[in-house]
ZALUMNU-435905 format. One record per residue (C-alpha): x, y, z. Coordinates in steps of 0.001 Angstrom, whole numbers, padded with zeros to 6 digits, always signed. Layout:
BEGIN
XYZ ...
***
This chain:
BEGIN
+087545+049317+135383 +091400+050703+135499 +090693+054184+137500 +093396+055419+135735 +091727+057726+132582 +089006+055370+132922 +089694+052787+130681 +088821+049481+130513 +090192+046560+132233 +091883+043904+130447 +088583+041448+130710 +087984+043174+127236 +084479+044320+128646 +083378+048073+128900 +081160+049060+131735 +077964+049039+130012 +079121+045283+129383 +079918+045502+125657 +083330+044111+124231 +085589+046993+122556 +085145+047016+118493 +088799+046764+118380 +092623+046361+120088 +094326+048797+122408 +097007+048734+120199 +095106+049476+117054 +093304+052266+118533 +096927+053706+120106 +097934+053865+116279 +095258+055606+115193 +095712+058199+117866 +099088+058671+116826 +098805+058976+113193 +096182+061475+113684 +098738+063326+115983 +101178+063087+112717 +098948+064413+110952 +097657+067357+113304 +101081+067948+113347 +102220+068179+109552 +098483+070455+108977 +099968+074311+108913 +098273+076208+111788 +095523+078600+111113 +097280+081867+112152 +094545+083943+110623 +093089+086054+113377 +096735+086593+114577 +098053+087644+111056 +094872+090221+110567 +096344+091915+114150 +099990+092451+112890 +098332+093725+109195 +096333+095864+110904 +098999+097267+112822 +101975+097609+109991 +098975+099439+107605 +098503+101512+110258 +102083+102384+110664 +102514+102684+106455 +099744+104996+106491 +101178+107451+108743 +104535+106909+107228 +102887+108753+103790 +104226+105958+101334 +102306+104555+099068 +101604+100312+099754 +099163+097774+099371 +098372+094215+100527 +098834+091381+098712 +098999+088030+098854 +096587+085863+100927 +095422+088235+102892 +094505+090536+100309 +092329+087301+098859 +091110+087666+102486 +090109+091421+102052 +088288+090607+098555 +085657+087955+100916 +086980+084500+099756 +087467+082119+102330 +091134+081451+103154 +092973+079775+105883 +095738+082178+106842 +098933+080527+107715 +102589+082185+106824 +102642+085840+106951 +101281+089294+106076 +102691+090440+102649 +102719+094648+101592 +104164+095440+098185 +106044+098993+098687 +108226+100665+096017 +111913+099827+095836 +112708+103739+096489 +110541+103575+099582 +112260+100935+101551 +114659+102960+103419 +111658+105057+104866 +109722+101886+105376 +111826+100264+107370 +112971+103143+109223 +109023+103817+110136 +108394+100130+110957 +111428+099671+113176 +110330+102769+115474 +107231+101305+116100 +109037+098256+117411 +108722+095533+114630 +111527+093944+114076 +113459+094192+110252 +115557+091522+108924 +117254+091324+105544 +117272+088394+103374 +119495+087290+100828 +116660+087914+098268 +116919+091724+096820 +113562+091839+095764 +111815+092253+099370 +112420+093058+103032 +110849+090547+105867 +109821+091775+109619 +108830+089727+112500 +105723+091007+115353 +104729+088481+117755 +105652+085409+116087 +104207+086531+112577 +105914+087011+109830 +106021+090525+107675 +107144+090496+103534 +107848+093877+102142 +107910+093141+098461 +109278+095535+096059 +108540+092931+093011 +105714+090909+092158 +106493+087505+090328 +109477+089374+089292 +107954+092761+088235 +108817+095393+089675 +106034+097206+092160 +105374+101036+090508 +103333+103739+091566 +100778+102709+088963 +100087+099574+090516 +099705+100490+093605 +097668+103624+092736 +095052+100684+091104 +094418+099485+094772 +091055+099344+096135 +090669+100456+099478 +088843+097925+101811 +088469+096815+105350 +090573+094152+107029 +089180+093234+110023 +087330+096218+110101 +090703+098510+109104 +090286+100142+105943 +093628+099892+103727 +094629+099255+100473 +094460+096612+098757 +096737+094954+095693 +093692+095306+092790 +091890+092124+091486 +093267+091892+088078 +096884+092649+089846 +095958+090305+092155 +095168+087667+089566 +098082+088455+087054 +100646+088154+090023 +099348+085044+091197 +099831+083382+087719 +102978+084496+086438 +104388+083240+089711 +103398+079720+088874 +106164+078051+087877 +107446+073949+086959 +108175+073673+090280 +105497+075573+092395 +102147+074983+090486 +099301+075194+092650 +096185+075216+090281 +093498+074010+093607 +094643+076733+095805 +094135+079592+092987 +090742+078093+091504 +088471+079289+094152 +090227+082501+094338 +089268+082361+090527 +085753+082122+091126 +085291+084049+093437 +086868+087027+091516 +085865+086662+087931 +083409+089162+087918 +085858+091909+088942 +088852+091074+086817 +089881+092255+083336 +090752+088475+082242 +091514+089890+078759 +094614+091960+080171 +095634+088439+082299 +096218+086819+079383 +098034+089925+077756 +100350+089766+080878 +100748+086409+081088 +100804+085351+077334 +104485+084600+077718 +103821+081811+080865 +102930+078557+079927 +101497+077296+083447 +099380+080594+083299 +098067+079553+079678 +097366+076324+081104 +095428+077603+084078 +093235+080034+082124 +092237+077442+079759 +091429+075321+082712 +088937+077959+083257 +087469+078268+080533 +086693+074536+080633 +085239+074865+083973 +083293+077819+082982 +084554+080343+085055 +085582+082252+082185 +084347+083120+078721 +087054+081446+076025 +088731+083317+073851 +088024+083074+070241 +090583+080818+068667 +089670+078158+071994 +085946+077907+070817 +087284+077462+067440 +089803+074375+068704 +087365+073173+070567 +085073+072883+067573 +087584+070784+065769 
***
């Protein structure tokens, strides 16, 4: 027995006398692609993300403008499993972004600019921040964001983007070259019962990968078809 680790001498025999099922080399391989592949898997950032959104809608509460989550943490908020990886997203109103930032800078996070117009990204220990001001190019208003649902986040009560908004942002962001169809389905499911799907498909009439997706849907039964599909269908 090499003391080193304990591993096995080279007489190919382990200490309870039985040969190894396969080569030192192999086995060194395998290690290391599973380390490749540990190391391409995002990280699961969740409980770390929930701290900084807790903290921000803290600090956009007091600030008196209106906001609401979105994005995957939002699907967090509504109880459907998620792994959360890349950052805590807020849509704000454009006219509200001076005041935002101001309010969020005080309280120490840090504000950084992008080239993009259409949203403001901050940095808190590590995590990343998105301050949107449009939604799959629309811009946020006070209507939408007076449509939020107020729920806890880690026990925090804020507000949160509303299901059908939620839904109706998520598709008419899909686009020929970000098309995700597995990551929205079980956010799909488990929202079907609380979202108008008939004013989805108004919203999104216009969006062929959204088409695509809610007739995907209705084939899977997660959604009553419209009409004119049980007709086709029929043919």
């Amino acid at each position: 027995m090499n003391l080193v680790e304990g591993t096995p001498a080279n007489d190919g025999a382990t200490s309870a006398g039985r040969r190894p099922t396969g080569s030192g080399t192999v086995g060194l391989a395998a290690r290391e692609a599973g380390d490749e592949r540990a190391r391409q898997l995002p990280a699961d950032h969740t409980q770390a993300i929930l701290e900084v959104t807790k903290e921000v809608a803290g600090v956009l509460k007091s600030s008196g403008c209106l906001f609401a989550l979105v994005g995957s943490v939002a699907v967090y908020a509504y109880g459907i499993p998620v792994r959360l990886q890349h950052d805590a997203d807020f849509a704000v109103r454009r006219e509200d972004a001076e005041q935002v930032t101001q309010v969020l800078s005080d309280h120490g996070i840090e504000i950084v600019e992008p080239p993009e117009d259409w949203l403001i990204k901050g940095r808190r220990d590590g995590e990343q921040i998105d301050l949107i001001f449009a939604l799959a190019g629309r811009p946020v208003t006070t209507e939408l964001l007076r449509r939020a649902e107020t729920l806890p986040v880690d026990s925090v009560h804020m507000p949160v983007i509303e299901p059908t908004d939620l839904m109706t942002g998520r598709l008419a962001a899909f686009s020929e070259h970000h098309c995700d169809f597995g990551a929205l389905l079980p956010v799909a499911r488990g929202l079907r019962e609380r979202v108008d799907w008939g004013r989805v498909r108004k919203e999104t009439r216009n969006k062929p990968m959204a088409t695509a997706f809610l007739y995907l849907l209705e084939l899977l039964d997660v959604i009553r078809p419209r009409p004119d599909s049980e007709k086709e269908r029929g043919r």
